[in-house]
Gaussian input, Z-matrix of N, CA and C with variables (Angstrom, degrees):
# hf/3-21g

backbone

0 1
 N
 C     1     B1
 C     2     B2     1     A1
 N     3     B3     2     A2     1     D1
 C     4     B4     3     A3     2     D2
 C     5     B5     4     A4     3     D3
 N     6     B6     5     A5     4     D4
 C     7     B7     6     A6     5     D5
 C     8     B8     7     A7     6     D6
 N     9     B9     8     A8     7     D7
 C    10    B10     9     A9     8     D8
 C    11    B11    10    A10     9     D9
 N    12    B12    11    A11    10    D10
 C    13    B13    12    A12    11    D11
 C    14    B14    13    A13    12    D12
 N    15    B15    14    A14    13    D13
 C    16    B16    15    A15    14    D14
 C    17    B17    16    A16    15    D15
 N    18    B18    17    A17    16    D16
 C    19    B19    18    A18    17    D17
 C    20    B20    19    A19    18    D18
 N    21    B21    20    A20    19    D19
 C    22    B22    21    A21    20    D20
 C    23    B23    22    A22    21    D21
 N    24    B24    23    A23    22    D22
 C    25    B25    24    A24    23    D23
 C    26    B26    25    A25    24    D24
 N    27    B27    26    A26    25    D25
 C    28    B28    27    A27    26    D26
 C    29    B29    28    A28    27    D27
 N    30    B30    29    A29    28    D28
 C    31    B31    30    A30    29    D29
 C    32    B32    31    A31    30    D30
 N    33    B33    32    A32    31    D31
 C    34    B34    33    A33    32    D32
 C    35    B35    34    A34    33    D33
 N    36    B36    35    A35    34    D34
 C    37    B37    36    A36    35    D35
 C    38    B38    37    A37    36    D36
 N    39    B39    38    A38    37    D37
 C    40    B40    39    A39    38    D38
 C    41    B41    40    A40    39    D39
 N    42    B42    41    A41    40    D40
 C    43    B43    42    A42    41    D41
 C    44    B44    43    A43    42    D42
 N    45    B45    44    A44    43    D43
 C    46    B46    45    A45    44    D44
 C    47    B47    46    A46    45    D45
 N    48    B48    47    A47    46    D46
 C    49    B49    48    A48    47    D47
 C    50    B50    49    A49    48    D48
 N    51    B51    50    A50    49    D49
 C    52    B52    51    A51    50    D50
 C    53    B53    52    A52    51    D51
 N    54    B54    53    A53    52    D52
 C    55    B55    54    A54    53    D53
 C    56    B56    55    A55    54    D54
 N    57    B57    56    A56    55    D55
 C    58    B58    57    A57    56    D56
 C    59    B59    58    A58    57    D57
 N    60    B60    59    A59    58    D58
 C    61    B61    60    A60    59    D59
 C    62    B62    61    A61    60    D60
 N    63    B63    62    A62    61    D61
 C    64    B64    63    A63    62    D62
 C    65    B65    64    A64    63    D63
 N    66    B66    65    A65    64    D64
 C    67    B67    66    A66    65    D65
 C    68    B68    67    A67    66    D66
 N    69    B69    68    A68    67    D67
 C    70    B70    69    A69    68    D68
 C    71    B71    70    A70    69    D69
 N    72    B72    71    A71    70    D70
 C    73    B73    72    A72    71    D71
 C    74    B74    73    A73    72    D72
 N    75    B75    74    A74    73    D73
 C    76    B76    75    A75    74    D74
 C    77    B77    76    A76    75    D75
 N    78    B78    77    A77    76    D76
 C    79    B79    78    A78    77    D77
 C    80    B80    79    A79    78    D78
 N    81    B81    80    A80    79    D79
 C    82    B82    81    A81    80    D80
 C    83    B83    82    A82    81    D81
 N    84    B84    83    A83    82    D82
 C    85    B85    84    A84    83    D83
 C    86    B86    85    A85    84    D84
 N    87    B87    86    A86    85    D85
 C    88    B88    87    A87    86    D86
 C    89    B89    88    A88    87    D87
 N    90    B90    89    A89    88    D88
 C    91    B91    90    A90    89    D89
 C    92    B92    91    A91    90    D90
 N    93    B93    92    A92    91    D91
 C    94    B94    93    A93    92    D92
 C    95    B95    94    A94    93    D93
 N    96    B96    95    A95    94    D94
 C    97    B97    96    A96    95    D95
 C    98    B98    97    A97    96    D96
 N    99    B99    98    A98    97    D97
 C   100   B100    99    A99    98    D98
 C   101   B101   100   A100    99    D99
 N   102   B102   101   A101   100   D100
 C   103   B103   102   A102   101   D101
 C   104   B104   103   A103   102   D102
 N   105   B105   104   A104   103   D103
 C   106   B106   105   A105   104   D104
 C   107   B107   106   A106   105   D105
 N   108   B108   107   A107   106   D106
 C   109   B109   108   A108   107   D107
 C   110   B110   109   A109   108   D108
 N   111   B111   110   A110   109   D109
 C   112   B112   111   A111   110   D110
 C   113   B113   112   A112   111   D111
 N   114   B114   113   A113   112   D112
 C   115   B115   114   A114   113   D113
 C   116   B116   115   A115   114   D114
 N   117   B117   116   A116   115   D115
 C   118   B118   117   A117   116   D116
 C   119   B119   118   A118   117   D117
 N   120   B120   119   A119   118   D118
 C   121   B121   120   A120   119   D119
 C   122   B122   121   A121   120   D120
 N   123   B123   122   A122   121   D121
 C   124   B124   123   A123   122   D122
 C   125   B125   124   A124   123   D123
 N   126   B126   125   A125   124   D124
 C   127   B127   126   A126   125   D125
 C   128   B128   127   A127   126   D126
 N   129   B129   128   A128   127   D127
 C   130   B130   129   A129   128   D128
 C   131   B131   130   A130   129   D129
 N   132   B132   131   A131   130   D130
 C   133   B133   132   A132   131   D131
 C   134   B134   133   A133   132   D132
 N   135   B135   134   A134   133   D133
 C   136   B136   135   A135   134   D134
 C   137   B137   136   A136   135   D135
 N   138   B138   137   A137   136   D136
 C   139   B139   138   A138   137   D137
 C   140   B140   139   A139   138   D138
 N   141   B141   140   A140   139   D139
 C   142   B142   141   A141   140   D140
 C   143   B143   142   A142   141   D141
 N   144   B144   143   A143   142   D142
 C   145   B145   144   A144   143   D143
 C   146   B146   145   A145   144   D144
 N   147   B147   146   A146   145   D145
 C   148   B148   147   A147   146   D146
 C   149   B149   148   A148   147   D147
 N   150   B150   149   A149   148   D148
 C   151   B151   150   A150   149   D149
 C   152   B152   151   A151   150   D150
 N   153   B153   152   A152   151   D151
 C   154   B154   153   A153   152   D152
 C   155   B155   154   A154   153   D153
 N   156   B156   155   A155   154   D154
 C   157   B157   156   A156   155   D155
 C   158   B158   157   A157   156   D156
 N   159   B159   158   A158   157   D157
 C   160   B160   159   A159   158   D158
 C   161   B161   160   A160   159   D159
 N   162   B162   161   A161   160   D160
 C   163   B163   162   A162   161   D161
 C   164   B164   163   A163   162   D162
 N   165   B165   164   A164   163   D163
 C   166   B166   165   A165   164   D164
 C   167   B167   166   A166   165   D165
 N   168   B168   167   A167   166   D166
 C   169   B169   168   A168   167   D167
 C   170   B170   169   A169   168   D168
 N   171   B171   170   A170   169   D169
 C   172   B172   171   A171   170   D170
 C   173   B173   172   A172   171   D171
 N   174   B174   173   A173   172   D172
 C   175   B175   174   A174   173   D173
 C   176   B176   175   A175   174   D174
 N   177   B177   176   A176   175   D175
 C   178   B178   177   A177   176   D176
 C   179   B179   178   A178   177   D177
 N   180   B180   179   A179   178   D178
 C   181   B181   180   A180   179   D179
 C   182   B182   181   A181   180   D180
 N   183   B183   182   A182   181   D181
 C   184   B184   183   A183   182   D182
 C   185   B185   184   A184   183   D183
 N   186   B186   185   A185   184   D184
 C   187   B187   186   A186   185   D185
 C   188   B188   187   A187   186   D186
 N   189   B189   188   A188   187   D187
 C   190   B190   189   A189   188   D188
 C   191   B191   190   A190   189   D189
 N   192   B192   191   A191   190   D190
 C   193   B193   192   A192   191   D191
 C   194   B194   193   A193   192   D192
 N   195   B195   194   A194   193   D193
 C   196   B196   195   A195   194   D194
 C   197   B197   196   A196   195   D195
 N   198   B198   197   A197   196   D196
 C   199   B199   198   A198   197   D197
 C   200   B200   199   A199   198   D198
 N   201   B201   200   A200   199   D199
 C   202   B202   201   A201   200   D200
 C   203   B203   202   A202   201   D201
 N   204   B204   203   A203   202   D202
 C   205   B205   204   A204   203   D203
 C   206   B206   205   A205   204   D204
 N   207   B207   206   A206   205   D205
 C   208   B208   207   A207   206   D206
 C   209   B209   208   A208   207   D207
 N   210   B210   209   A209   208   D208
 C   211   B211   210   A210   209   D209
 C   212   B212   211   A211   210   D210
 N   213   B213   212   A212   211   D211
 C   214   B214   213   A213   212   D212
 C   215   B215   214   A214   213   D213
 N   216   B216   215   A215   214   D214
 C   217   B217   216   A216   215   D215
 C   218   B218   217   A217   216   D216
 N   219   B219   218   A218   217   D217
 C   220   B220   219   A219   218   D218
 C   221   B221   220   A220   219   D219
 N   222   B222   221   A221   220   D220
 C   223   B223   222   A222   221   D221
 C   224   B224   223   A223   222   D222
 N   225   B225   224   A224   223   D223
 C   226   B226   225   A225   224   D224
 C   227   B227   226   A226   225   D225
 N   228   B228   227   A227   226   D226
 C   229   B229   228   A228   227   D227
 C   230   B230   229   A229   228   D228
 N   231   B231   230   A230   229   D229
 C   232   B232   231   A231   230   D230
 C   233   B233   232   A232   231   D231
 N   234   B234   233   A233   232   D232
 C   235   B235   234   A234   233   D233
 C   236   B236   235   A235   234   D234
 N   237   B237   236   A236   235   D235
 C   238   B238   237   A237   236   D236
 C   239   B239   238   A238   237   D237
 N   240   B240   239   A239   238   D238
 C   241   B241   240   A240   239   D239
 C   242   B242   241   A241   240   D240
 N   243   B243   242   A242   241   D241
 C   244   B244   243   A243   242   D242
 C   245   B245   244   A244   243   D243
 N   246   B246   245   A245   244   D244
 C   247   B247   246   A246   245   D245
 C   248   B248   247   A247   246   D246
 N   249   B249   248   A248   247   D247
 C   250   B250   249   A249   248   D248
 C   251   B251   250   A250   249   D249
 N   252   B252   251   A251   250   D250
 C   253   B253   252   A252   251   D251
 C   254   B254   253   A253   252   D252
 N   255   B255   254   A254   253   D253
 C   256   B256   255   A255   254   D254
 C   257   B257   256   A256   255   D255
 N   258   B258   257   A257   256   D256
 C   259   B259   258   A258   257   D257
 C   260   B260   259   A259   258   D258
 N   261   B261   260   A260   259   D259
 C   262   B262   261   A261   260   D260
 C   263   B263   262   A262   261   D261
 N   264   B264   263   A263   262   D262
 C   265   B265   264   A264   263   D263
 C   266   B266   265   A265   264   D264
 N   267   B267   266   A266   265   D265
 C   268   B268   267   A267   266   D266
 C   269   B269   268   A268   267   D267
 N   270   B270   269   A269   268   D268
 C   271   B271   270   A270   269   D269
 C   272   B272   271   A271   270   D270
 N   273   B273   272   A272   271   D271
 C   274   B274   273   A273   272   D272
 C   275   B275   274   A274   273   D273
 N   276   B276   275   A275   274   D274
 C   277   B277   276   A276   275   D275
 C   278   B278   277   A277   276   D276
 N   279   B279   278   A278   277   D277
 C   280   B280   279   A279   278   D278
 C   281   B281   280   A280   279   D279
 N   282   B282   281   A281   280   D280
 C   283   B283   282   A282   281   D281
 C   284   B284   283   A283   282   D282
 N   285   B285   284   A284   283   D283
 C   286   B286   285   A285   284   D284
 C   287   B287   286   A286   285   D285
 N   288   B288   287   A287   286   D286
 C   289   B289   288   A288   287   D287
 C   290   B290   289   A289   288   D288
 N   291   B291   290   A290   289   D289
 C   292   B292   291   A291   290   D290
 C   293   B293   292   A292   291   D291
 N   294   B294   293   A293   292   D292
 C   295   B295   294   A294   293   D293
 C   296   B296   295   A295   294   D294
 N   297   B297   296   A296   295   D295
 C   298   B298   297   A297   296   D296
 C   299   B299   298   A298   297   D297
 N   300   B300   299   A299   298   D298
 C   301   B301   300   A300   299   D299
 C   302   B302   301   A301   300   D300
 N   303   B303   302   A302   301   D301
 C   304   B304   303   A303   302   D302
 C   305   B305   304   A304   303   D303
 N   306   B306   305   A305   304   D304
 C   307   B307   306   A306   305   D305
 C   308   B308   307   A307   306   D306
 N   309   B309   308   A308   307   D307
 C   310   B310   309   A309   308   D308
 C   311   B311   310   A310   309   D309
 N   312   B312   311   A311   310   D310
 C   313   B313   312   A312   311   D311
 C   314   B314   313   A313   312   D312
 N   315   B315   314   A314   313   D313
 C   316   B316   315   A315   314   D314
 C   317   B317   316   A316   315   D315

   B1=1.4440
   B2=1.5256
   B3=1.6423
   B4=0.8748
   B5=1.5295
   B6=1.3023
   B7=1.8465
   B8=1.3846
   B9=1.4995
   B10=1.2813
   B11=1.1968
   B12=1.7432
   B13=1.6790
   B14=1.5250
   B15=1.4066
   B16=1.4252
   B17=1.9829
   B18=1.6357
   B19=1.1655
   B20=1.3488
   B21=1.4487
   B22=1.4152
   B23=1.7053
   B24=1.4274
   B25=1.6788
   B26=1.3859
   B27=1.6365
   B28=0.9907
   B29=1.5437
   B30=1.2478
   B31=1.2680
   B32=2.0294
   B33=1.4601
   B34=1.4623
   B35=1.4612
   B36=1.5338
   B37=1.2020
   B38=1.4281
   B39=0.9688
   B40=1.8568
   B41=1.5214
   B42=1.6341
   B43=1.2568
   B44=1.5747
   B45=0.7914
   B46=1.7004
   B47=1.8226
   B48=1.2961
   B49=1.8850
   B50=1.9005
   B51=1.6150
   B52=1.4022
   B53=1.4433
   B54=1.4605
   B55=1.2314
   B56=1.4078
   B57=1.5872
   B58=1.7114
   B59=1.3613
   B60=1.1041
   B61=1.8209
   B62=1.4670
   B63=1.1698
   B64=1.7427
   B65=1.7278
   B66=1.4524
   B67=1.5862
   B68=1.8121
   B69=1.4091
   B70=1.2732
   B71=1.6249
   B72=1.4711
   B73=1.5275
   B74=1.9891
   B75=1.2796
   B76=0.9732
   B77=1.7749
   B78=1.6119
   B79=1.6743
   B80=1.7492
   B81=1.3537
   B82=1.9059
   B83=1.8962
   B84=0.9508
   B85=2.1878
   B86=1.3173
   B87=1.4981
   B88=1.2251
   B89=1.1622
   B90=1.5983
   B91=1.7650
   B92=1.2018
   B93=1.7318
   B94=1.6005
   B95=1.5032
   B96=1.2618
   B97=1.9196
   B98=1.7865
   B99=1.6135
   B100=1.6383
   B101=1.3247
   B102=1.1418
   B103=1.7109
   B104=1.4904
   B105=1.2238
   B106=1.4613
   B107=1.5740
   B108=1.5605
   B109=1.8148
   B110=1.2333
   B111=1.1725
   B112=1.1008
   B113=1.9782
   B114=1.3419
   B115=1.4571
   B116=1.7597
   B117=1.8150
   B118=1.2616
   B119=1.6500
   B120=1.4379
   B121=1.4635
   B122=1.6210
   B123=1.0394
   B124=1.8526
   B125=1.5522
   B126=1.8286
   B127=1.2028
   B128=1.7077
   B129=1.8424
   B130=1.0508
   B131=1.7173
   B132=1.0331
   B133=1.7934
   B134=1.3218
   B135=1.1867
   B136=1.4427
   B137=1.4636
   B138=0.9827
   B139=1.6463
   B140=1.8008
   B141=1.2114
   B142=1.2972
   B143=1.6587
   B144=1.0565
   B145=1.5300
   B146=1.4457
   B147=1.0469
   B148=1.8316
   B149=1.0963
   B150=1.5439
   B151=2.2612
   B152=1.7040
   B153=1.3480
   B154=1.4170
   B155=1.9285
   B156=1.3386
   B157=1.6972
   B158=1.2566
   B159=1.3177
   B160=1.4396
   B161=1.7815
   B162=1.1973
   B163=1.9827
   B164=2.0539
   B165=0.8979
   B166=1.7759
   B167=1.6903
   B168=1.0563
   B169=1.5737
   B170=2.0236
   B171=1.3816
   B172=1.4548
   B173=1.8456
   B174=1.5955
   B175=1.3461
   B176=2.0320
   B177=1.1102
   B178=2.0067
   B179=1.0160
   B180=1.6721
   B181=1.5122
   B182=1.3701
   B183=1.7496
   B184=1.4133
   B185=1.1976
   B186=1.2916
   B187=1.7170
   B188=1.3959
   B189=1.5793
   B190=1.4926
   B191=1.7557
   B192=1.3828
   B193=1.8192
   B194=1.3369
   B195=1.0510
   B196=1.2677
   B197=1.8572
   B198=1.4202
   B199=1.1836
   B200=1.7650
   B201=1.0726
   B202=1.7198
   B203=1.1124
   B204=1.0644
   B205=1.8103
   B206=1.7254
   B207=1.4388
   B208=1.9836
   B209=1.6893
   B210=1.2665
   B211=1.5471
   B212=1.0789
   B213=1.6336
   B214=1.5767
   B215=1.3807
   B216=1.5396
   B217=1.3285
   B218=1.3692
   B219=1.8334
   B220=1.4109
   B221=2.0119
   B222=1.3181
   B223=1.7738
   B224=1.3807
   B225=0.7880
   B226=1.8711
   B227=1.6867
   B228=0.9129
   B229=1.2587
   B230=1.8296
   B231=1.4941
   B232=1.6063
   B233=1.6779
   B234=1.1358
   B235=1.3798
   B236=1.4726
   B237=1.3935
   B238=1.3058
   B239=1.9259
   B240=1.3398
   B241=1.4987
   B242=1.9671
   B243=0.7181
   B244=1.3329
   B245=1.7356
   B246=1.2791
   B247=1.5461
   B248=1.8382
   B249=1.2122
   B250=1.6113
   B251=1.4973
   B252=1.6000
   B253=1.2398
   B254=1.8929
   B255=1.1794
   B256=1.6484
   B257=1.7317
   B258=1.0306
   B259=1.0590
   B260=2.0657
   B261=1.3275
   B262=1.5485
   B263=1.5254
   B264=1.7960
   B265=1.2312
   B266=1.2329
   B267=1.0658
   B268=1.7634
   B269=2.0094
   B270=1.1668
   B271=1.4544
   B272=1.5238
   B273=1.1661
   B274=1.7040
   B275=1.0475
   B276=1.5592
   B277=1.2852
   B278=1.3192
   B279=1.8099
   B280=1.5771
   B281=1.1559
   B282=1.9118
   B283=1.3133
   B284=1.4186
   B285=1.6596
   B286=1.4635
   B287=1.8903
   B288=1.3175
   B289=1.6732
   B290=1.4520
   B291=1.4368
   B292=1.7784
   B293=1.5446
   B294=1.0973
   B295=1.8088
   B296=1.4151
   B297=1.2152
   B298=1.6069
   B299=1.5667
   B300=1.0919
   B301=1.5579
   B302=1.2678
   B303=1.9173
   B304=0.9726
   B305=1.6792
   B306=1.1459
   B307=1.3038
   B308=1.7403
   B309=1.5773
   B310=0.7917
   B311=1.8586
   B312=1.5275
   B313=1.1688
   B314=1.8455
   B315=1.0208
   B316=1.1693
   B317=1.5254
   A1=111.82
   A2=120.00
   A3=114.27
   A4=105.54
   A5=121.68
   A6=127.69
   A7=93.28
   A8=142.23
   A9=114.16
   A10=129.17
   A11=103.39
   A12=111.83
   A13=98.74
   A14=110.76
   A15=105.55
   A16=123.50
   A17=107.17
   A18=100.34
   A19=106.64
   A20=115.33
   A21=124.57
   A22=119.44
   A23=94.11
   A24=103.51
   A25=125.18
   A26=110.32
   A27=140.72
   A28=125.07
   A29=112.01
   A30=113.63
   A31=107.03
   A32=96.42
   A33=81.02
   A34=140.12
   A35=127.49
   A36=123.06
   A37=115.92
   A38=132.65
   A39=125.26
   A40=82.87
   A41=138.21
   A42=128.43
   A43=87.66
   A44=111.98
   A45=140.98
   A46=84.51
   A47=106.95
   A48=103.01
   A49=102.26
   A50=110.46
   A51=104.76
   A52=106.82
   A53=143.44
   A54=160.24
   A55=92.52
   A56=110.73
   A57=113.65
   A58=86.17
   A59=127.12
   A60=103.01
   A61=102.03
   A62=123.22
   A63=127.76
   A64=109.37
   A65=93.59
   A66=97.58
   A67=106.11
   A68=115.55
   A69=105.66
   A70=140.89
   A71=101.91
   A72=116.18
   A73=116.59
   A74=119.98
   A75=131.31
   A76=107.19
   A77=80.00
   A78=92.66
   A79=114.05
   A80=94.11
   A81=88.31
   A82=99.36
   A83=110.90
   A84=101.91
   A85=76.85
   A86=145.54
   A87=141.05
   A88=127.11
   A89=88.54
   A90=119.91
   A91=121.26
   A92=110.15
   A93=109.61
   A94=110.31
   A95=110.22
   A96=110.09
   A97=125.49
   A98=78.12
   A99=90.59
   A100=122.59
   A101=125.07
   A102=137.52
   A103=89.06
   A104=103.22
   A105=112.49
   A106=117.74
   A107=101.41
   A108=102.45
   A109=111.97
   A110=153.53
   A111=163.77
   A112=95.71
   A113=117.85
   A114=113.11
   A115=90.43
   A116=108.60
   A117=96.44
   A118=99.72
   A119=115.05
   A120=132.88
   A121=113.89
   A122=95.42
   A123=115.01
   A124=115.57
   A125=110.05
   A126=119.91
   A127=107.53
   A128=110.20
   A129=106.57
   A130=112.47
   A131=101.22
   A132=112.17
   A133=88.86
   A134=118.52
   A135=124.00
   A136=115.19
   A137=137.70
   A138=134.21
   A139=109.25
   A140=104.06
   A141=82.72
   A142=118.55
   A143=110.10
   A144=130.91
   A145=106.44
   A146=110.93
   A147=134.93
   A148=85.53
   A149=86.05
   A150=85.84
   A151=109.39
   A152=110.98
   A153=114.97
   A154=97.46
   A155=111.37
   A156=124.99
   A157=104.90
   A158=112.00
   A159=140.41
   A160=99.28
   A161=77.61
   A162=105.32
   A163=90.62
   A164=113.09
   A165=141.27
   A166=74.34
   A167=159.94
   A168=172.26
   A169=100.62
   A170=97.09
   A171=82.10
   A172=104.51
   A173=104.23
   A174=99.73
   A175=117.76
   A176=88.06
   A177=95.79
   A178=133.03
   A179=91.79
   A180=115.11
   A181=111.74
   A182=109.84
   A183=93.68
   A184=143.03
   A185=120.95
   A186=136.26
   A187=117.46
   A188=99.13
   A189=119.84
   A190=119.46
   A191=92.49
   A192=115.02
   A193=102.76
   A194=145.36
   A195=131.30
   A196=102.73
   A197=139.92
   A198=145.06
   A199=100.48
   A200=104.01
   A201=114.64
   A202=121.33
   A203=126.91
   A204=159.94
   A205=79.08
   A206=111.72
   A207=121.35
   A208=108.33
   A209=114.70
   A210=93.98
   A211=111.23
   A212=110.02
   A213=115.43
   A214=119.16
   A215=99.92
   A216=107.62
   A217=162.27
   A218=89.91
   A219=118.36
   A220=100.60
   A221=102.14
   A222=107.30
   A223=111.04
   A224=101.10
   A225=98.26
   A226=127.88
   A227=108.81
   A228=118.29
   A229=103.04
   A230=86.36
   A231=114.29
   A232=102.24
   A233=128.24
   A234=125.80
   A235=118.03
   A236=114.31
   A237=139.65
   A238=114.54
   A239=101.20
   A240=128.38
   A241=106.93
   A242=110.40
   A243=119.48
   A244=127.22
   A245=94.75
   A246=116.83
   A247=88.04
   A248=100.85
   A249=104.62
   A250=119.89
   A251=104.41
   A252=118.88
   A253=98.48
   A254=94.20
   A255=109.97
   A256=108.69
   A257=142.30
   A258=151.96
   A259=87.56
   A260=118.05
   A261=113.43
   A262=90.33
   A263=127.57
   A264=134.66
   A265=134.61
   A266=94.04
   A267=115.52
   A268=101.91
   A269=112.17
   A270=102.30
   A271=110.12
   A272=110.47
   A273=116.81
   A274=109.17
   A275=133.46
   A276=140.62
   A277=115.39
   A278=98.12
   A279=95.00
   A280=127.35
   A281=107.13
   A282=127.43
   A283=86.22
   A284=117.24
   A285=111.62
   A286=110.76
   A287=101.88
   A288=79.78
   A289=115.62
   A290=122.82
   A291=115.29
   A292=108.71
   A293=108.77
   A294=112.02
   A295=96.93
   A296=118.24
   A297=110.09
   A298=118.21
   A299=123.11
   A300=113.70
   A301=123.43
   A302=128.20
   A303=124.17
   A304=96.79
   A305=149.96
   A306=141.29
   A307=116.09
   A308=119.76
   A309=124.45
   A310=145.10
   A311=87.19
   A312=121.51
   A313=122.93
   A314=118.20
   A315=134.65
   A316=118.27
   D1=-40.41
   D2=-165.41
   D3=-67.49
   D4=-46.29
   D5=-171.95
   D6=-62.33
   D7=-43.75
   D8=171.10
   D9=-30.43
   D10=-64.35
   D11=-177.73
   D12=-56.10
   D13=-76.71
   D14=-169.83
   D15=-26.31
   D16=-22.49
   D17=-172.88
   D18=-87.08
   D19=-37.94
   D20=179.52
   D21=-56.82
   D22=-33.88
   D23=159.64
   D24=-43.48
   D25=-56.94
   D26=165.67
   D27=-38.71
   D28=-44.87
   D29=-176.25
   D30=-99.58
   D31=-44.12
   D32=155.16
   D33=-60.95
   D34=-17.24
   D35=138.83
   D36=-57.22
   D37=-40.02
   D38=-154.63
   D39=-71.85
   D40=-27.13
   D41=-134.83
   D42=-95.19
   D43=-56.39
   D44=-159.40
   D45=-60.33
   D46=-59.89
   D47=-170.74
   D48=-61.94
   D49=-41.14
   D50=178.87
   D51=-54.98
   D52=-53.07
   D53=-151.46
   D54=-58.96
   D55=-48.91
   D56=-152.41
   D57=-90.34
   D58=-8.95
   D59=173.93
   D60=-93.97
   D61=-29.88
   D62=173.25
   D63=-44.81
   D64=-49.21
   D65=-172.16
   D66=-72.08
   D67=-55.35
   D68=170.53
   D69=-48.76
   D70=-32.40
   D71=155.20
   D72=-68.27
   D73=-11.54
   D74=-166.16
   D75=-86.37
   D76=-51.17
   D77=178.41
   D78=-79.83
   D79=-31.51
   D80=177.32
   D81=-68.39
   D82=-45.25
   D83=-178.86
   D84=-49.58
   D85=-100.89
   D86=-136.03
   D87=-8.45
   D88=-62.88
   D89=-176.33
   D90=-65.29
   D91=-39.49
   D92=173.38
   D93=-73.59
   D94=-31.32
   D95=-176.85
   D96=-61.81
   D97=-32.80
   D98=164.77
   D99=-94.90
   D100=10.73
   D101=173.22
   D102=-89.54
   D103=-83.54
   D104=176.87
   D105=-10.99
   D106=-71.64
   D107=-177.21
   D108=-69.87
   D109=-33.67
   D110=-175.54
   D111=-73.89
   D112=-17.57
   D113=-162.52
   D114=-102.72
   D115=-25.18
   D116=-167.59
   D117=-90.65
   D118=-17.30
   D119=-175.04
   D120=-57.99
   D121=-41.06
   D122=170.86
   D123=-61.47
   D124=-66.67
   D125=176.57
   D126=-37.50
   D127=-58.99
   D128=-158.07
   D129=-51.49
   D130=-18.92
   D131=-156.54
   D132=-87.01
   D133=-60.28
   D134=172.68
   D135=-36.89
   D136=-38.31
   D137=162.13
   D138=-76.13
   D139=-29.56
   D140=172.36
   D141=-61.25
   D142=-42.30
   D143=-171.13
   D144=-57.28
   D145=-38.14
   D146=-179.54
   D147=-51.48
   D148=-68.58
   D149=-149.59
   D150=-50.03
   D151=-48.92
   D152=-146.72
   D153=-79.50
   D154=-4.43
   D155=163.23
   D156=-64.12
   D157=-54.08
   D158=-171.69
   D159=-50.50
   D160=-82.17
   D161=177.87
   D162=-24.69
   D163=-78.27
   D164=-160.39
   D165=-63.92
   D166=-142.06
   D167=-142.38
   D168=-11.53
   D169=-43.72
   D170=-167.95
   D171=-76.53
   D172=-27.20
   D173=-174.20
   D174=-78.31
   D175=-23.43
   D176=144.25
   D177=-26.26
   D178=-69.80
   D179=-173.67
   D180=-61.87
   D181=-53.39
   D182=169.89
   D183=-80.50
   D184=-6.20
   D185=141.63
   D186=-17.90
   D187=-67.28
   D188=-165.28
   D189=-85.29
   D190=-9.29
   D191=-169.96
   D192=-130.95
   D193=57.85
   D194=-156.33
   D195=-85.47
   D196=-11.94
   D197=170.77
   D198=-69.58
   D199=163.28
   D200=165.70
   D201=-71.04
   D202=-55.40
   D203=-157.96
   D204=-61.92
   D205=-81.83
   D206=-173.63
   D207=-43.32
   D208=-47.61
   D209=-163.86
   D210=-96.49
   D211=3.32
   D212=153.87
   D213=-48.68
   D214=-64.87
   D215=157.96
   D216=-19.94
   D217=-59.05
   D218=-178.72
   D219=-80.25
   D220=-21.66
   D221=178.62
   D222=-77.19
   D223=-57.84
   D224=156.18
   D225=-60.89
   D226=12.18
   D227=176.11
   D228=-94.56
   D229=-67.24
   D230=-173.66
   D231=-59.69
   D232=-37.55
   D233=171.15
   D234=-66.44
   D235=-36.25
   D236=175.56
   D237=-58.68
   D238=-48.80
   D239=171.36
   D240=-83.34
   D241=-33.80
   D242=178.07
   D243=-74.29
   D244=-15.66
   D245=-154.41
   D246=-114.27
   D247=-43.41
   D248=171.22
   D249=-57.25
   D250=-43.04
   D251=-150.69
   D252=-81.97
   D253=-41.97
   D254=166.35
   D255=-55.34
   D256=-75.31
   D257=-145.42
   D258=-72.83
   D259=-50.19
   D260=-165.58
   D261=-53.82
   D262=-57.59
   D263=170.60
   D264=-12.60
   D265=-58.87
   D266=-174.06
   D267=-88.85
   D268=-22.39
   D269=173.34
   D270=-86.46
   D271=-23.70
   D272=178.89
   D273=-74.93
   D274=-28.99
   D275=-169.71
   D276=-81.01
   D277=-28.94
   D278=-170.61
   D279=-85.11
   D280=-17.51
   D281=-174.85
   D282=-68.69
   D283=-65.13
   D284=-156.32
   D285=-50.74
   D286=-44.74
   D287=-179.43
   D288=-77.98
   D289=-38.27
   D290=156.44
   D291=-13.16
   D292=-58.72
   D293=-162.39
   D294=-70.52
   D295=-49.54
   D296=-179.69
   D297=-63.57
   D298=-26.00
   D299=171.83
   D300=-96.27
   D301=-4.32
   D302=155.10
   D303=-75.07
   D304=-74.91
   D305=-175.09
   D306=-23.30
   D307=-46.18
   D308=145.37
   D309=-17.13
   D310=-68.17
   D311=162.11
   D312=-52.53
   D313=-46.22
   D314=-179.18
   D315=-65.46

């Protein structure tokens, strides 16, 4: 009788410790799912913002260029400058968080 109970003990602990890892795996998906949407929630906005820069830059161009031939030109300019301006961005960005996750790291 007694190894019965004792076993049933047994497994109601194993149950209770399985449960608490269920719930902790439960709550970490949570956390990443809402990183996630909130990560794609940003991006999305972030293109909106693009475009309507975009939108506002090209109508500049033709303001200021009003022939074909010029804001041909002047678009390749701005892509040209734009493409720079992106690339300095994204290298500045990478050092800065590089540095934060070796610090991290340490």
């Amino acid at each position: 009788m007694k190894k019965e109970k004792l076993s049933q003990t047994e497994k109601v602990e194993k149950t209770e410790k399985e449960s608490k890892e269920l719930k902790k795996e439960i709550v970490s998906l949570r956390k990443e799912i809402k990183t996630k949407a909130i990560n794609y929630i940003t991006a999305g906005l972030g293109l909106v913002v693009g475009l309507a820069w975009n939108e506002f830059i090209k109508d500049t161009i033709n303001y200021l260029y009003p022939g074909e031939a010029n804001s041909l030109i002047a678009k390749f300019i701005y892509a040209f400058i734009l493409t720079i301006v992106v690339v300095l961005m994204t290298m500045y960005l990478s050092k800065v968080f590089d540095v934060k996750t070796k610090k991290g790291k340490e």
